[in-house]
N, C-alpha and C positions, 0 to 999 in steps of 0.2 A: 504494500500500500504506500501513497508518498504520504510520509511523515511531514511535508509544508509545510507550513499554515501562510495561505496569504495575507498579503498584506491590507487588502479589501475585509476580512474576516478581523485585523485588530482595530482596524478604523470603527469596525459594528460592535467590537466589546466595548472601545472606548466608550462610545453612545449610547448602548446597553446599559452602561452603570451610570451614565451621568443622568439618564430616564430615573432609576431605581434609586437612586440618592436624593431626587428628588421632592421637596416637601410634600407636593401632591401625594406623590408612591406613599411616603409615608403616613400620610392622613388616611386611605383608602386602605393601606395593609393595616391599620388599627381600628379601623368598621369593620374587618374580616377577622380579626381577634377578637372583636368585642362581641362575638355570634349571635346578635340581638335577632336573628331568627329562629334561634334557639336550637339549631344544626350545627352543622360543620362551618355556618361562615358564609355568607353569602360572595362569593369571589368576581362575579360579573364585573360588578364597577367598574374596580381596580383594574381588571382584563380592558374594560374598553379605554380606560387610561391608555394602556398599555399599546393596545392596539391603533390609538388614534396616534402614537409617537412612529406606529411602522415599524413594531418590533420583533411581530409575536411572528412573523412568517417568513422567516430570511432566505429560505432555499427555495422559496413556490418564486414561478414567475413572475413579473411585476405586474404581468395583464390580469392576475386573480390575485392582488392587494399585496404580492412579496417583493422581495427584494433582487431576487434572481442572482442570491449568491450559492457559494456551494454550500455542502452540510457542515464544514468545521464551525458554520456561524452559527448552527442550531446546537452544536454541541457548548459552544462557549455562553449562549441564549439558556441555554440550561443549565451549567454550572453557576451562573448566577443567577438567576432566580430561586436558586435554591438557597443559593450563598444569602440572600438578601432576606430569607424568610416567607419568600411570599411561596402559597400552597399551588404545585404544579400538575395535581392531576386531572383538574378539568382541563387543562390548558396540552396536556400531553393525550387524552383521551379522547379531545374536539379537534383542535391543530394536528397534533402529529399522528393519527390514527386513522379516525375518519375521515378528516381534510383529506391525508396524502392519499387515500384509496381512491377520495370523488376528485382526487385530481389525477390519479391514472387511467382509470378506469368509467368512471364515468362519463354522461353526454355532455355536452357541449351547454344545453342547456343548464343540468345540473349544477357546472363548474362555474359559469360567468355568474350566474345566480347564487351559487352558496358559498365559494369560496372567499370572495372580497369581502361579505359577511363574518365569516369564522374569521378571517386574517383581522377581523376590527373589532373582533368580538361582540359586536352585533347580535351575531348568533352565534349559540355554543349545541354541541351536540353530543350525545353518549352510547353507547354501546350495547346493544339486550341480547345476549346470545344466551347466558347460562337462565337454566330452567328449576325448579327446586329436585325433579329427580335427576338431572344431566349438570355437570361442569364442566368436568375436562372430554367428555362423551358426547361432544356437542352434535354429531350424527344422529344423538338418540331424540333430540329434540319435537316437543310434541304441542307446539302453539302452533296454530293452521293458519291459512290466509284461503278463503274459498272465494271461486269468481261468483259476480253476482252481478248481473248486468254489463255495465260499463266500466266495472270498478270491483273491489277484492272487501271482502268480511273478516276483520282478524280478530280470534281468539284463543284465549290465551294467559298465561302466566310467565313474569322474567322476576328472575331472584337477584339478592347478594350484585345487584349492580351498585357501580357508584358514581356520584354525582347525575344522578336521573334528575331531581328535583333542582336543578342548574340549568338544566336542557332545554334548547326550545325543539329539538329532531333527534328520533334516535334513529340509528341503523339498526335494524332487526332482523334476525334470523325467524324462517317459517319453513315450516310443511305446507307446501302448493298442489304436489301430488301425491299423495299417499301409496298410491301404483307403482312409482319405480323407487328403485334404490335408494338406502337410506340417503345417499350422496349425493345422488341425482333430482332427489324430490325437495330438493332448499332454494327458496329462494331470498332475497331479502329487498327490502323496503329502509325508505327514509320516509320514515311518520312525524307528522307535528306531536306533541304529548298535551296541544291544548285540544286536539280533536275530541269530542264529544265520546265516551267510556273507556277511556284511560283515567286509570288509578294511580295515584304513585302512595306511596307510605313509606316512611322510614323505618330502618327496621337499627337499632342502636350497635354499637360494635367495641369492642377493645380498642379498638385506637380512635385518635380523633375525629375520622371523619366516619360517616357512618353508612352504610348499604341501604336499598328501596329493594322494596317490591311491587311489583308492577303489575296491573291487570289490566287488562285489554279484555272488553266485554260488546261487541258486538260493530266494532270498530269499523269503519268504515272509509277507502283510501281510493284514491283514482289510477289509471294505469302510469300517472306522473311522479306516483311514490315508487314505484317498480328502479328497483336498483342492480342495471345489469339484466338482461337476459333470463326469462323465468325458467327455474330448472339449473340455473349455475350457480347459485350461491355457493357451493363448496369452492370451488376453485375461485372464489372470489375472496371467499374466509380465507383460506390459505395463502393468497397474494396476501391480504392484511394484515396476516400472522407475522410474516416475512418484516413486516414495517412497523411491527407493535412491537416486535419482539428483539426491538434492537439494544434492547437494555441499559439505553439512555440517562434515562431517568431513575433508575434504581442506583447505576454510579454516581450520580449527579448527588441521591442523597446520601450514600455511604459515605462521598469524599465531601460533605460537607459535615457528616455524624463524624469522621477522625477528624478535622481539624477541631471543631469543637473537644475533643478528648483531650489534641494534643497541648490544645490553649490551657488545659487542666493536669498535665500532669508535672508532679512535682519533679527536684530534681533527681531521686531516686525511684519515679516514674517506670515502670517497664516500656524502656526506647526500643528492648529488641523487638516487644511485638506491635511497638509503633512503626518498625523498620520490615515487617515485615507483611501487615497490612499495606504499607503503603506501595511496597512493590506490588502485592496482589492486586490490587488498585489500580493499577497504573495497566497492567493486563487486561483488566474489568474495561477499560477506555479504549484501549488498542483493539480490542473486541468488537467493542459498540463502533467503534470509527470503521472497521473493516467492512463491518453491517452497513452501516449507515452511504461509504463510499459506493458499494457493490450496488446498493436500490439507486445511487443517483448514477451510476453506468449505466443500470437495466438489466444486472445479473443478480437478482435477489436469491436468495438460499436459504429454504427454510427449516435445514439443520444448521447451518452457521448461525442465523439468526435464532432458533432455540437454545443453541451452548451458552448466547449470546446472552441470552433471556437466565438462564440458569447462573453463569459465571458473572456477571452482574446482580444479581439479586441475591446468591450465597453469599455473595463477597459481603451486599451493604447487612446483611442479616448476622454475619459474624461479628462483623466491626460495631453495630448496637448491642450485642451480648458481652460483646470483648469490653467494653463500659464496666460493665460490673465488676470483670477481676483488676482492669485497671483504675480505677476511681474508685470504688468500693459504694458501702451504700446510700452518700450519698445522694448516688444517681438516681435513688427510687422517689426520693421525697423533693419534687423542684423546689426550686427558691425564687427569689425575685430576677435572679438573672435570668435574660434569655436563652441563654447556653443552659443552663438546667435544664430547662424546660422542655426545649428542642430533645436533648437524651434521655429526658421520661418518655416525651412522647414515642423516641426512637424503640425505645424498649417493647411500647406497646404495638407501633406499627409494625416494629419487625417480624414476627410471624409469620403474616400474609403476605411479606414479597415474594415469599416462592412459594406460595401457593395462587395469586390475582396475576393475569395475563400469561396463564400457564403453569400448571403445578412444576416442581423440579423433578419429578420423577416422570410426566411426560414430555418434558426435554430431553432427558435423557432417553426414554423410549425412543425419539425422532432421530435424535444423532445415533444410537447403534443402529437404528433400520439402515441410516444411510453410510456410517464409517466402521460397521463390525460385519454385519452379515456379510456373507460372501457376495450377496449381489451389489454391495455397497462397497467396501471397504479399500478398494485397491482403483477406487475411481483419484479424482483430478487433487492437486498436491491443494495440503493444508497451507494456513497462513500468508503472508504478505507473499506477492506475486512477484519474481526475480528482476533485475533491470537487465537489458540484455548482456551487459559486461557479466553479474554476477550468472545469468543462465549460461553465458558460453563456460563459463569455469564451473560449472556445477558438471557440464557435458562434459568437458575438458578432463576433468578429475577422474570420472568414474570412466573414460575411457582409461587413462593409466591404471585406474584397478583391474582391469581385465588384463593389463599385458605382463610378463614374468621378468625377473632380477629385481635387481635392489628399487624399493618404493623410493626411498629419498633421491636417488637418481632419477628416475623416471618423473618424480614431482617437477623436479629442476629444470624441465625439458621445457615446463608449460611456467617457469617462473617463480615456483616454490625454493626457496622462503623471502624472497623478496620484492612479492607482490606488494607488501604493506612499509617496506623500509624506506628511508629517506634518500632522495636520487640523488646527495653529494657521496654515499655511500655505493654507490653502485644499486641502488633498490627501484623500484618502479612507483614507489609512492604512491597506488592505486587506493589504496585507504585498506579500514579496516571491513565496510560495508563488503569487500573483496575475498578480505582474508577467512572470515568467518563461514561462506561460503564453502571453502577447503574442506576446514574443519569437521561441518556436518557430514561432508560427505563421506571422511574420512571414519568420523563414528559411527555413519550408519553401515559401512562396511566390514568394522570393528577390526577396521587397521590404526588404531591412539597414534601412531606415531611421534609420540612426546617429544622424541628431539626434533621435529621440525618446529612447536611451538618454545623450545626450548631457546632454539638460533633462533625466531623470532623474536624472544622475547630481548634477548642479549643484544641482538643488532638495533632495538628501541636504546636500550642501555645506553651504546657506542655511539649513536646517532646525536647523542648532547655535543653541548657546545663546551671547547674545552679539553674534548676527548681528541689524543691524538691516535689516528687508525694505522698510518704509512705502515709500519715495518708490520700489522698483520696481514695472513694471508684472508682477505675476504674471499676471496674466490672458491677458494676451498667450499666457503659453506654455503656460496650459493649454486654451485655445481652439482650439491648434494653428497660430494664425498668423504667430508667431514662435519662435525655439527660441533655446536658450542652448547656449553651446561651451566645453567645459576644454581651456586652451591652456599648454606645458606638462606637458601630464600622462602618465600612465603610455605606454610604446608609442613617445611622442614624438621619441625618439633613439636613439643606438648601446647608451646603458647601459639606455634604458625608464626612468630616473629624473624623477622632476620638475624643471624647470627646462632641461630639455634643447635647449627649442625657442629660433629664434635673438630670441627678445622680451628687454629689459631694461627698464628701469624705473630712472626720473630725479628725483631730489628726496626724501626723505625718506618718509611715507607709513607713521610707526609705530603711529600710533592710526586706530581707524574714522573716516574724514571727512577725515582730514588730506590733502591734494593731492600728488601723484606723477603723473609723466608715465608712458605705457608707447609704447617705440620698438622696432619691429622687424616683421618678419615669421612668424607663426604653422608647424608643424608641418601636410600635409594632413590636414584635418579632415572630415568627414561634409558631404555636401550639405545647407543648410540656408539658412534667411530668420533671420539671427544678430540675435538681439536684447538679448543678454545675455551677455556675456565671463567668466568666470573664467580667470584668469590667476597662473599663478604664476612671477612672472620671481626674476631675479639684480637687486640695487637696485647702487648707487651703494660701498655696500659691502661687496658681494659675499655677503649673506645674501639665501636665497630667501625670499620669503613670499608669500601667494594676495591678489590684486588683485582688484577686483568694477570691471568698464569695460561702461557704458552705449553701447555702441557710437553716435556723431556722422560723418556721412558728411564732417565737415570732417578728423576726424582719422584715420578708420578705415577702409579701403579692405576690401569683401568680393568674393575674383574667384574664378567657378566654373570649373573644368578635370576633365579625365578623371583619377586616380587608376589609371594598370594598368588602365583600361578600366571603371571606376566611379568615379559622379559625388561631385564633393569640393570642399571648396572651402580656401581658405586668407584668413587675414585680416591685412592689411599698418597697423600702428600708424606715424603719425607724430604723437607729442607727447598721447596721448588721455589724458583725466583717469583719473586709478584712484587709487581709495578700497581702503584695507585693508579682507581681510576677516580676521577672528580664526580658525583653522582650527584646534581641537586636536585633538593624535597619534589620541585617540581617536575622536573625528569623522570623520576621513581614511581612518582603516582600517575603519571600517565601513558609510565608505561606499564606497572600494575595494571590497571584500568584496564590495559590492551589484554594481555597475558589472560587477567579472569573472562574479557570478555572472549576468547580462542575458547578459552578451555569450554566453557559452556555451551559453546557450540558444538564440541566434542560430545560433549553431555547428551546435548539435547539430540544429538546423530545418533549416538548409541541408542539411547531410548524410543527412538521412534522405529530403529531397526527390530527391536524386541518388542514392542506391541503389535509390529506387523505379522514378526513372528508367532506370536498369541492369537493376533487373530486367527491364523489361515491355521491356527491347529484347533480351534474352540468351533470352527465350521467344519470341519471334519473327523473331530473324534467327538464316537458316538458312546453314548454311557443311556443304560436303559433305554435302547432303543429311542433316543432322540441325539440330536448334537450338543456338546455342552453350549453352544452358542444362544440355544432355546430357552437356559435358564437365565429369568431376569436380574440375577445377581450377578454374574458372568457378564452378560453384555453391559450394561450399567457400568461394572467396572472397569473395563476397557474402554466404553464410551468417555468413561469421563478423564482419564488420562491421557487420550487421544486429544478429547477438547481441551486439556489444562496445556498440552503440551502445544497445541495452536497459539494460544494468550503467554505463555514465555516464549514462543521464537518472534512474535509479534515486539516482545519486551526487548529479545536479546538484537533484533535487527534495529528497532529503536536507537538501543543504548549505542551500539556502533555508527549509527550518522550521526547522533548528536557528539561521539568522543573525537570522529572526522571532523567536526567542526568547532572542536575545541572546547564542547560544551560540560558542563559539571555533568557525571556519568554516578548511578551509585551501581558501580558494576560489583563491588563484593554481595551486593542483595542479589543481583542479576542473578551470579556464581553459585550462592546456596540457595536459590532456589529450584534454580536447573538441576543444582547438585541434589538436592531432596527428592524433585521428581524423576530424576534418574533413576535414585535406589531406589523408591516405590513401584517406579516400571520393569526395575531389572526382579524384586521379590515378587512381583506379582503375576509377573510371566513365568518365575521359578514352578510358583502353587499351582497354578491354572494348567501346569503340563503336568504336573505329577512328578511320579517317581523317574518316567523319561527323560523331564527335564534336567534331572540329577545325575546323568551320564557323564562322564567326565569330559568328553569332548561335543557335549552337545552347546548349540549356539547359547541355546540360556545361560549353560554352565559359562560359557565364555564372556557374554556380556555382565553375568552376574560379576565375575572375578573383576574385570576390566572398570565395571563402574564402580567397585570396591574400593581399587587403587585411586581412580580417576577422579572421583568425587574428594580425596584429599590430597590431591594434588598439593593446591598452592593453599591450603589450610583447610579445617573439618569446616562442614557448615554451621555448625554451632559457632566456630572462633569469628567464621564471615558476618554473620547476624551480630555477633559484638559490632566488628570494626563497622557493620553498617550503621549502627544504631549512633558510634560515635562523630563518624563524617556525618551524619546528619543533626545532629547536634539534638 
């Protein structure tokens, strides 16, 4: 997906908030607190405020009341409104629901008619599909619409809707033909709710706002209410699903539920699991943007947009229960702040987010039909869509895994490891968006290759300003004949600190060139032909600093061993020359940065190569005469590691254009998260095969060991979730 934002889209937040700041806004959002209707709030007003500034519709064209920009303006139009307090479900139920369907779908009359209306809020409109015996069974639905003359009779019962008593048009779901297919016999209407036997009644709820119920008793509608072609409503419900279920507005409240937490928590506060909502979060967005881009192409999906639906509304339903261990109690009892109040009420809405616009457990129904069953599952690639540079190296890559001899040679051929290094070094400076490509592929092949992220990482290192390169041989290591090792370095011990590993360092060694010994034994490191050391020990007086050792087989001992059953090698210093290298803070950390965000890519290759594996064994091994792929705990759980695993490469491809462009990355969350869903996908592909799985040379066996190693690479994810918790202050 492009991760942009135009520059048309800040021009519209700008104005968005200066609307919302405004004394109006704020006179009209405190008639909507003060519920003197004795409901949820009358929100109209405020809405037509809203809509007479030209706010509330930024992506609809300008000839039916919008703006005719793209959707990052609906997404940024929703984080603040959220952000400002004011109540967004009429506004996402009328606008961004029904709107968008009568503006794909419907006639021409329709759209010039209702839509300049809803963009002003003029008119608002609501939704009536669930019935009290059908919710998520919406095919079962048994409110008729019978022809009668010129015109249709509806009756009828709608439940558990919300904002009905806001409406002036619902969109309704009916039975037209009884005769055909449950699927085939739906049609749907746009009714006024003042038409003559329409009921509405409130029916009260847990959270603030509260459900109707709705009777429709002898109802009477013209062939002008007919919405769409009688007999198609299903596939009409299902486009709408596709744009309901973008999961928008559920992020939009979670990431306003953490910020209020984080405005509360003290300074011994739990930051890590502030660090690590917030990466989930940031997923939860990446999600709804890939939704939300894909409907305004014309490629809607309506298992992408249910993961979308699911992973957005888990997300904001964790981060309101997470309240409670973080703040404590508190949270139960508001106060006069409005940040209290907001996380009572959070408390009590959260429930219903993943059960309103789709239960979580028919989301996941939707996504294994389409990414676990074997008629599904091996269709069109997940996540953000390649640029052509990254799909040629994607081809590029997995052609050199098919051919024989040394990988790192063969890498080399296609520009491996100095696709991402600086072109005063001899590198191609293509960025990191480039190199992480490799990577995945490289995981899902479940060839780690560690020393090639290794010389990556090192030729970041060498790349500062300062560092003299002449007398090494670069060549060597982008030829692939030799590789270089960070020893020392992150992952390397109990705290993951540098300096950990048991190497030190003899003699002084404070300027580049001055002479220092290094004595010790290395941390296991990646299988490699070591041609080039960086080192960073403990000296003489107990300050660490990064060493550059040409490795000498008189002084440098390299012995290769199995690692947990992958190849590793370790290197033993007696007395070897080491030249200072100059490494500043800021050097370090961005090339950290790079390094976690490689590895994760690794991660996330491996693990996508073993749930494919999972799959294509759970649709053909069969237990009591069915597939295990039949039992809904089985697909469930692949399903939803499949979709978690979409929303982190969404994250990890993120995190690398914004580190391409120099931008603050919090790539150790990246790192342990990828790294967590790694082991999750590598145990759970273990279980799901059985005792098979546990063959010593079988692929599970291999990715399990691999993602063992791999995931503590450059530190556990436990130590990651620290240091993220403390770069994020």
């Amino acid at each position: 997906m492009d991760f942009d934002v135009p520059q048309e889209t800040a021009d519209f937040a700008a104005e968005v908030d200066e609307v919302l700041r405004s004394p109006e806004t704020a006179r009209l959002l405190q008639d909507v607190h003060a519920r003197r209707d004795g409901m949820d709030g009358d929100v109209r007003p405020l809405y037509r405020h809203l809509g007479a500034a030209g706010i509330l519709a930024p992506s609809w064209p300008v000839g039916y009341g919008g703006r005719g920009l793209d959707y990052t303006a609906t997404v940024t139009l929703l984080e603040q409104l959220v952000s400002h307090g004011i109540p967004q479900n009429l506004y996402c139920i009328s606008v961004q629901n029904v709107g968008s369907l009568i503006l794909a779908s419907g006639n021409e009359s329709q759209r010039a008619t209702l839509l300049p209306a809803m963009a002003s809020a003029e008119t608002t409109a609501c939704i009536l599909f669930t019935e009290p015996t059908n919710g998520s069974d919406l095919a079962a639905l048994t409110t008729t619409a019978v022809r009668d003359g010129d015109g249709w009779v509806i009756n009828g019962r709608k439940t558990y809707n919300l904002k009905s008593a806001y409406a002036d048009f619902a969109l309704i779901a009916v039975r037209t033909d009884p005769q055909a297919s449950v699927y085939e016999g739906i049609t749907l209407f746009l009714v006024p709710l003042d038409t003559p036997g329409v009921v509405i009644r409130p029916i009260p709820s847990m959270a603030n706002e509260q459900f109707h119920d709705i009777w429709f008793t002898d109802v009477r509608v013209g062939d002008d209410a007919v919405f769409g072609p009688a007999g198609a409503g299903w596939s009409l419900i299902t486009q709408m699903f596709a744009a309901e279920r973008t999961g928008l507005d559920y992020y939009a409240r979670g990431r306003h539920w953490l910020n209020m937490i984080a405005e509360r928590l003290g300074e011994d506060g739990d930051r890590v699991g502030l660090a690590r909502h917030r990466t989930r979060l940031a997923a939860s967005k990446l999600l709804s943007c890939q939704v939300m881009q894909n409907l305004q192409e014309g490629n809607a999906d309506i298992a992408e947009s249910s993961f979308a639906k699911w992973h957005c509304s888990e997300t904001a339903q964790r981060i309101a229960w997470w309240s409670l261990d973080a703040l404590g109690p508190d949270v139960l009892t508001p106060g006069p702040d409005a940040g209290d109040r907001i996380l009572e009420a959070a408390l009590r809405e959260s429930p219903g987010v993943t059960i309103s616009g789709g239960a979580s457990e028919v989301m996941l129904d939707i996504l294994a039909s389409a990414r676990v069953y074997s008629s599904g599952g091996a269709g069109g690639a997940p996540g953000p869509r390649l640029d052509p540079l990254q799909q040629r190296l994607h081809d590029a890559v997995d052609a050199v895994l098919t051919h024989t001899g040394d990988l790192s040679a063969q890498l080399a051929t296609i520009g491996v490891p100095a696709l991402n290094a600086p072109e005063h070094l001899g590198g191609l400076a293509l960025g990191l968006t480039a190199d992480i490509v490799v990577n995945e592929r490289l995981g899902y092949a479940l060839q780690p290759l560690g020393c090639y992220r290794e010389t990556a990482f090192a030729l970041d290192l060498l790349g500062g300003d300062g560092v003299q390169t002449g007398q090494l041989d670069l060549a060597s290591l982008y030829d692939g004949t030799r590789h270089a090792v960070l020893i020392g370095g992150p992952g390397s011990g109990s705290s993951g600190a540098r300096g950990s590993s048991g190497v030190r360092v003899k003699a002084d060694g404070t300027v580049w060139g001055e002479g220092g010994t290094v004595w010790g034994e290395s941390e296991p490191l990646p299988r490699s032909n070591v041609g080039l050391c960086l080192v960073r020990a403990t000296g003489d007086d107990g300050a660490c600093a990064w060493h550059l050792v040409v490795p000498d087989p008189a002084t440098c001992a390299v012995e290769s061993f199995d690692h947990f059953g992958t190849p590793a090698t370790r290197v033993r210093f007696d007395g070897a020359t080491a030249s200072l290298l100059p490494v500043t803070a800021a050097q370090w950390d961005h090339a950290l940065a790079a390094a976690q965000i490689r590895q994760a890519a690794l991660l996330l290759g491996i693990a996508d190569r073993i749930l494919e594996v999972a799959r294509e064994h759970v649709n053909t091994r069969v237990q009591s005469g069915r597939p295990l792929v039949e039992r809904q705990t089985v697909a469930h759980r692949l399903a939803l590691l499949m979709g978690e695993a979409d929303g982190w490469r969404l994250v990890l491809h993120k995190a690398a254009w914004d580190l391409d462009r120099d931008e603050r990355v919090p790539a150790a969350a990246v790192l342990a998260a990828i790294a967590e869903h790694a082991q999750v996908a590598s145990r759970t592909a273990l279980q799901l095969h059985g005792v098979r799985g546990m063959l010593a040379h079988s692929t599970t066996v291999t990715a399990y060991r691999q993602v063992s190693v791999e995931s503590l690479r450059l530190g556990t994810p436990a130590e990651l979730w620290r240091s993220a918790a403390v770069t994020a202050g």
